[in-house]
ZAFIBA-973249 format. One record per residue (C-alpha): residue number from 0; residue in one letter; chain; x, y, z. Coordinates in steps of 0.25 Angstrom, whole numbers, plus 5000, padded with zeros to 4 digits. Layout:
# residues N
 seq type mol    x    y    z
 NUM    A   A    X    Y    Z
...
This chain:
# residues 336
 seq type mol    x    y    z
   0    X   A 5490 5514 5350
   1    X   A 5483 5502 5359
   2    X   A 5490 5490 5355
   3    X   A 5488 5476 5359
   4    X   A 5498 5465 5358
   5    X   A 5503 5469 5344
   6    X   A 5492 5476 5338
   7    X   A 5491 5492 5338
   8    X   A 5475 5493 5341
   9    X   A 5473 5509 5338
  10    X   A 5476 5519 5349
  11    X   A 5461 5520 5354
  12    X   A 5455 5505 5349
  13    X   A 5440 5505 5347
  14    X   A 5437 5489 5348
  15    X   A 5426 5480 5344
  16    X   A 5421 5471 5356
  17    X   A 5420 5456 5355
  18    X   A 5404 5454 5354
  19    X   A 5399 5441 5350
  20    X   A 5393 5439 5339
  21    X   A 5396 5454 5334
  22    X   A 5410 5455 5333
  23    X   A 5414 5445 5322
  24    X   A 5422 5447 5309
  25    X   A 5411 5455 5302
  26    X   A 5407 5464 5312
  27    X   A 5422 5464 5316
  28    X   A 5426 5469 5302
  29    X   A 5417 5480 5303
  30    X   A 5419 5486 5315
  31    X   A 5436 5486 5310
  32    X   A 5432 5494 5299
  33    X   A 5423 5505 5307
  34    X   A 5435 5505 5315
  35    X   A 5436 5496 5325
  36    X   A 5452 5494 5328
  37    X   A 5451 5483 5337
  38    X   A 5441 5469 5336
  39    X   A 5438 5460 5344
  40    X   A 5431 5445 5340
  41    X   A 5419 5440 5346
  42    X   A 5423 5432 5357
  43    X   A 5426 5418 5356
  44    X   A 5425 5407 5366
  45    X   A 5436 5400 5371
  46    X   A 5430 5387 5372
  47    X   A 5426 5389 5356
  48    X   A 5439 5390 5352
  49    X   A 5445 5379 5358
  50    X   A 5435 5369 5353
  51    X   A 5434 5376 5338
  52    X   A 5420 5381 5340
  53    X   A 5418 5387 5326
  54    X   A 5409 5400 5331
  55    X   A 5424 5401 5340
  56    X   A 5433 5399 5331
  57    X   A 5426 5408 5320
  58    X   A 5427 5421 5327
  59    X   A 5442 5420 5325
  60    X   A 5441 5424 5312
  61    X   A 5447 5438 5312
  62    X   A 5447 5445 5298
  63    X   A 5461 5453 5294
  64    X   A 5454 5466 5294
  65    X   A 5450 5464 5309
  66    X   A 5463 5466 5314
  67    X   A 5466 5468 5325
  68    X   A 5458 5460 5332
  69    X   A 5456 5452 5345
  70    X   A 5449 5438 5347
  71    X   A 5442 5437 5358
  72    X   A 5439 5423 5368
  73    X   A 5432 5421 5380
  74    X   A 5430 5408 5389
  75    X   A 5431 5401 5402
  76    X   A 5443 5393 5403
  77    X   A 5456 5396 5404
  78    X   A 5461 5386 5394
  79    X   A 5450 5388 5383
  80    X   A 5456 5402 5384
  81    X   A 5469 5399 5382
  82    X   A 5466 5389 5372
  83    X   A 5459 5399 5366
  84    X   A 5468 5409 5364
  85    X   A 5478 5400 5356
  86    X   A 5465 5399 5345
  87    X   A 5463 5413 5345
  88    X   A 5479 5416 5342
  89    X   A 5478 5407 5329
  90    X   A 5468 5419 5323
  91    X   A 5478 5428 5326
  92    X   A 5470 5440 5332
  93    X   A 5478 5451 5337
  94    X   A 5473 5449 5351
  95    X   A 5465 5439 5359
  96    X   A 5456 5446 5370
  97    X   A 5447 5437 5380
  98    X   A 5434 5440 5385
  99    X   A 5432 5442 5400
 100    X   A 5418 5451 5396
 101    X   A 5407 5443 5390
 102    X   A 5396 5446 5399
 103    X   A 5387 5436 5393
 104    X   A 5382 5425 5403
 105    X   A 5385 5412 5394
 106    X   A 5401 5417 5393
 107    X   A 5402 5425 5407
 108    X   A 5392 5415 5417
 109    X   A 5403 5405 5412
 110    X   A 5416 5413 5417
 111    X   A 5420 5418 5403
 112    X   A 5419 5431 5398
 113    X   A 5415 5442 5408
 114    X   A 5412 5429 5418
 115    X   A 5427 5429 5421
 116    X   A 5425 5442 5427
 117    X   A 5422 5434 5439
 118    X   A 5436 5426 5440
 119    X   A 5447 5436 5438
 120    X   A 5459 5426 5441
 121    X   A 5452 5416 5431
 122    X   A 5451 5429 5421
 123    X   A 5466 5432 5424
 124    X   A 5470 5416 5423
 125    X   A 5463 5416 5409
 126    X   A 5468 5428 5402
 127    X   A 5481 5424 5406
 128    X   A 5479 5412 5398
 129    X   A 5474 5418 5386
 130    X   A 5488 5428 5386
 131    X   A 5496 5416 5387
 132    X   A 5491 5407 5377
 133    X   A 5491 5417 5367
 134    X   A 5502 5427 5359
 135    X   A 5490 5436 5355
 136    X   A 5489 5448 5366
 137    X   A 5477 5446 5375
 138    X   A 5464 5456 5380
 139    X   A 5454 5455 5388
 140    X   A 5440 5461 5386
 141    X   A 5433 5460 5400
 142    X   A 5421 5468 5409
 143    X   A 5424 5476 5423
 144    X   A 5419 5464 5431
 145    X   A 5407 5454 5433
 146    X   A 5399 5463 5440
 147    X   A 5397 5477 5447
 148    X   A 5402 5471 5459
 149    X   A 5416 5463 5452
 150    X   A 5422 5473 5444
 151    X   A 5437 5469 5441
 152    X   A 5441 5476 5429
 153    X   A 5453 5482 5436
 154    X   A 5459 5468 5441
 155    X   A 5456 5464 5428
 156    X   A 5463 5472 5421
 157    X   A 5474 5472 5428
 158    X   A 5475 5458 5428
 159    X   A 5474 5454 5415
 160    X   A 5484 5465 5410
 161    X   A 5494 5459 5419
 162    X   A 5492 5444 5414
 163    X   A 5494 5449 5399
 164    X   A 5483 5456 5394
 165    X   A 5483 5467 5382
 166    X   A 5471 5474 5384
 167    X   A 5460 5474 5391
 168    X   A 5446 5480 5388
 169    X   A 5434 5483 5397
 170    X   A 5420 5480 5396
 171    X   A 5415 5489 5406
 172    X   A 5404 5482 5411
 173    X   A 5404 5470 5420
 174    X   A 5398 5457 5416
 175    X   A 5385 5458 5423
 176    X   A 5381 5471 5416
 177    X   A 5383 5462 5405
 178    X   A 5380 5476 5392
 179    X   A 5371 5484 5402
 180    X   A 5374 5496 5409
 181    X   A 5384 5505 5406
 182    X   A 5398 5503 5404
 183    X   A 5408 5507 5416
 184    X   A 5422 5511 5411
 185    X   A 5425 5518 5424
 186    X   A 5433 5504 5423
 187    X   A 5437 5503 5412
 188    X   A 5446 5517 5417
 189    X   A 5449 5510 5430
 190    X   A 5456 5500 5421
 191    X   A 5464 5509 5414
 192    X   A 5469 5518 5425
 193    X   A 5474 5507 5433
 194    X   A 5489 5510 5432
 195    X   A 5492 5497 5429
 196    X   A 5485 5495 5415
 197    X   A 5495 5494 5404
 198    X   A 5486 5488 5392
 199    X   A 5475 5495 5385
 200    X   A 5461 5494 5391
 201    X   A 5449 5495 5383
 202    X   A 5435 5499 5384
 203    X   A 5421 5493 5381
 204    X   A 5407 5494 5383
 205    X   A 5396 5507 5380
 206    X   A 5406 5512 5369
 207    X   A 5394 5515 5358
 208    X   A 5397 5529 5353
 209    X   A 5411 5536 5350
 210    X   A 5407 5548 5362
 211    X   A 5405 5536 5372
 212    X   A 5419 5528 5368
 213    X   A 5426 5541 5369
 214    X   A 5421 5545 5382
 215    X   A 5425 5531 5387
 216    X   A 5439 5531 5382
 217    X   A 5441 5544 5388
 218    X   A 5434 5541 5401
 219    X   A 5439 5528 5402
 220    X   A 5454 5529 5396
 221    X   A 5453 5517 5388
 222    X   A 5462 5511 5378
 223    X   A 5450 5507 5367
 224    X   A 5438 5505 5366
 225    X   A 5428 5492 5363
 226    X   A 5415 5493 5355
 227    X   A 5405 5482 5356
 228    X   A 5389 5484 5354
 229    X   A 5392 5498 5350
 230    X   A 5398 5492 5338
 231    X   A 5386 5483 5334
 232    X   A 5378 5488 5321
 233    X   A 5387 5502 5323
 234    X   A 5403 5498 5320
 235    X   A 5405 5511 5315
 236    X   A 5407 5515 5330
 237    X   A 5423 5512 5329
 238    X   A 5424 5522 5319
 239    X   A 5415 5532 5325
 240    X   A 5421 5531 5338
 241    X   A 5436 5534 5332
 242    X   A 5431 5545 5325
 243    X   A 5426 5552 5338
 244    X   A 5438 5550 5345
 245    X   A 5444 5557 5334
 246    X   A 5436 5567 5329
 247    X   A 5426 5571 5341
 248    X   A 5415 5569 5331
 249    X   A 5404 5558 5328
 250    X   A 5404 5549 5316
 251    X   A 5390 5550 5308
 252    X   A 5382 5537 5311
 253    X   A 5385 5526 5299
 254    X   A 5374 5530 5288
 255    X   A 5363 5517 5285
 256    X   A 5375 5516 5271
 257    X   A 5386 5514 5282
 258    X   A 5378 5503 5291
 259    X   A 5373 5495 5278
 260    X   A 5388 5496 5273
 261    X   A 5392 5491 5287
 262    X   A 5381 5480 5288
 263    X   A 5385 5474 5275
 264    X   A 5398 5472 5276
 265    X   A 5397 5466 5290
 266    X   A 5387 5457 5284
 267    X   A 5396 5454 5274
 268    X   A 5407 5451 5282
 269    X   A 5398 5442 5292
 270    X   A 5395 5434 5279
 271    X   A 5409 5433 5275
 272    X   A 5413 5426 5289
 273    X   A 5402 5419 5293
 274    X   A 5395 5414 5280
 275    X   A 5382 5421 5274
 276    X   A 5371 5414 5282
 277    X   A 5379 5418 5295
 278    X   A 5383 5431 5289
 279    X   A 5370 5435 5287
 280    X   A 5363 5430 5301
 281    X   A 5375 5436 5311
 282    X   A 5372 5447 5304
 283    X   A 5359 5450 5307
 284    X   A 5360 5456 5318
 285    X   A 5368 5466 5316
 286    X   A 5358 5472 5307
 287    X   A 5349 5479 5317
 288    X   A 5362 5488 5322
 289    X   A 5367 5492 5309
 290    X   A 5354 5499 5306
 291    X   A 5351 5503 5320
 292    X   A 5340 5514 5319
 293    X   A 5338 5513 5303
 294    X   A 5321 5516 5303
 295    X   A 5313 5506 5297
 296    X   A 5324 5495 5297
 297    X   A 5315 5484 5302
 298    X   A 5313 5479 5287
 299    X   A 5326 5478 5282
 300    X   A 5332 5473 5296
 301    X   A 5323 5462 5292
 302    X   A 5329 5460 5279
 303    X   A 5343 5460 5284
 304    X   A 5341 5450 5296
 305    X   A 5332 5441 5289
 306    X   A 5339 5440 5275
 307    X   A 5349 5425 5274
 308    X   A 5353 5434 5260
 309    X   A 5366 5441 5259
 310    X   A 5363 5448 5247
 311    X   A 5347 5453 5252
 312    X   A 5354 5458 5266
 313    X   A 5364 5465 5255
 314    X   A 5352 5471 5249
 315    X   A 5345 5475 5262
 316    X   A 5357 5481 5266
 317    X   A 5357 5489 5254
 318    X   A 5343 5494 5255
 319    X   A 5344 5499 5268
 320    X   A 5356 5508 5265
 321    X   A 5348 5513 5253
 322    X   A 5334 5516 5262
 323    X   A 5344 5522 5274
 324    X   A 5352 5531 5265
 325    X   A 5350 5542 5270
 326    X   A 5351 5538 5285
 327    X   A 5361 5537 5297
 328    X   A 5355 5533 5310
 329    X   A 5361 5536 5323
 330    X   A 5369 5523 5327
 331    X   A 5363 5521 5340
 332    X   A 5370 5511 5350
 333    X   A 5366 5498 5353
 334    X   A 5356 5495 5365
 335    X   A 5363 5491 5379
């Protein structure tokens, strides 16, 4: 059994990655449900939470039924960090990770998320400050290095274990392949031979089918693995995943009746949190993935982004189980 500070995980966890604007309560919720055993928040900048920047502050709500859970922060100074980390403890999460992976250019240009790739001894410095302003136990979710050329993942690893770390999981990219290309966890297996390592090391990035994350786990030795895109518009995958592990056999594809079941309830829970109006505009865009390959979809799509109505995107919903009744399209993964 993986455990982290004081929280038994599951003997092989299957995570949800931090993704902005994706990995909020609602779409939280659902992914816990369909299995998921361990969540992750959007992350949250540092900077927003010391000046009770309400978009920052927000994203520590955690429902009970998420547990465990991780709230995740990301930022450039060291002091904001450490700041940081004492509002995050008041939310009571069971553990606090730090991002050292955003590959994005307005976080990473500006030295935080994976920018800090660039500055290892600042990167040490900060986690250390984070582990020691806080009671709650600390991970770190980082890529193998800035570039082809600056790959670190080893010295990283190893460095942040010893300064207090209590799990560690791999993108395995670097920063300037940004999502392209393919995914090298060759390293992540480095990582975990090293004789040294003692905490568990996870694995992220081109898990999008139960064959491929268990060829990974396999070839690469992992502790658990993290699900991100893979999990946009097709949630089920936690459970599908387990149940290959366990069985050697595939889950059918969610039937139209599953994904409009699904689809409501996140909608319902994003109007619970965020208020109808914002409720129904945040989820809009998760429309187009739920029905991925539906044919003929154009018009109700339509409906169901263009719609400020609750109970008329209830309806629609509705209708589209009835049309599709009778079919399951294959769950095809999202575009790279």
């Amino acid at each position: 059994m993986i455990k982290i500070g004081n929280s038994e995980i599951a003997t092989f966890p299957l995570m949800l990655a931090p993704m902005e604007d994706v990995s909020d309560p609602p779409f939280r919720l659902l992914c816990k449900e369909l299995g998921a055993d361990l969540l992750y928040t959007e992350f949250i900048s540092s900077e927003g939470l010391i000046r009770d920047a309400q978009k920052s502050l927000q994203k520590l709500d955690i429902y009970p039924a998420e547990r465990p859970i991780g709230i995740q922060i990301f930022g450039n100074q060291i002091q904001s960090m450490r700041e940081a980390a004492q509002y995050v403890a008041k939310a009571k999460p069971e553990l606090l990770d730090i991002n050292y992976g955003c590959p994005v250019k307005n976080v990473a240009c500006k030295g935080a998320g994976a920018g800090i790739l660039r500055d290892i001894p600042k990167m040490v410095e900060m986690t250390r400050a984070v582990v020691e302003a806080t009671d709650l136990p600390v991970t770190v979710k980082t890529r193998l290095g800035w570039d082809e050329q600056s790959i670190n993942i080893l010295e990283v690893a190893l460095r942040l274990q010893s300064i207090g770390i209590k799990a560690l999981t791999i993108h395995a990219r670097t920063r300037v392949q940004m999502y392209k290309g393919t995914a090298d966890w060759t390293w992540i297996k480095k990582v975990k031979e090293l004789p040294e390592i003692e905490i568990p090391i996870f694995g992220n990035g081109d898990i999008d089918s139960p064959e491929k994350a268990k060829l990974y786990k396999e070839q690469s030795g992992v502790d658990g693995i993290m699900i991100g895109r893979a999990a946009i518009g097709n949630p089920w995958i936690f459970n599908q995943i387990k149940y290959y592990f366990n069985t050697g056999n595939k889950l059918p594809p969610p039937n139209v009746s599953e994904r409009v079941r699904v689809a409501r309830q996140h909608l319902l829970h994003s109007v619970d949190w965020k208020g109808e109006k914002l409720g129904i505009f945040e989820m809009r865009r998760h429309y187009t993935p739920y029905f991925k390959n539906l044919p003929d979809f154009k018009e109700y799509r339509t409906r169901l982004v263009n719609s400020e109505n609750l109970s008329e995107i209830l309806d629609t919903l509705s209708i589209i189980s009835e049309k599709y009744v009778d079919f399951t399209p294959e769950i095809i993964p999202l575009a790279r």
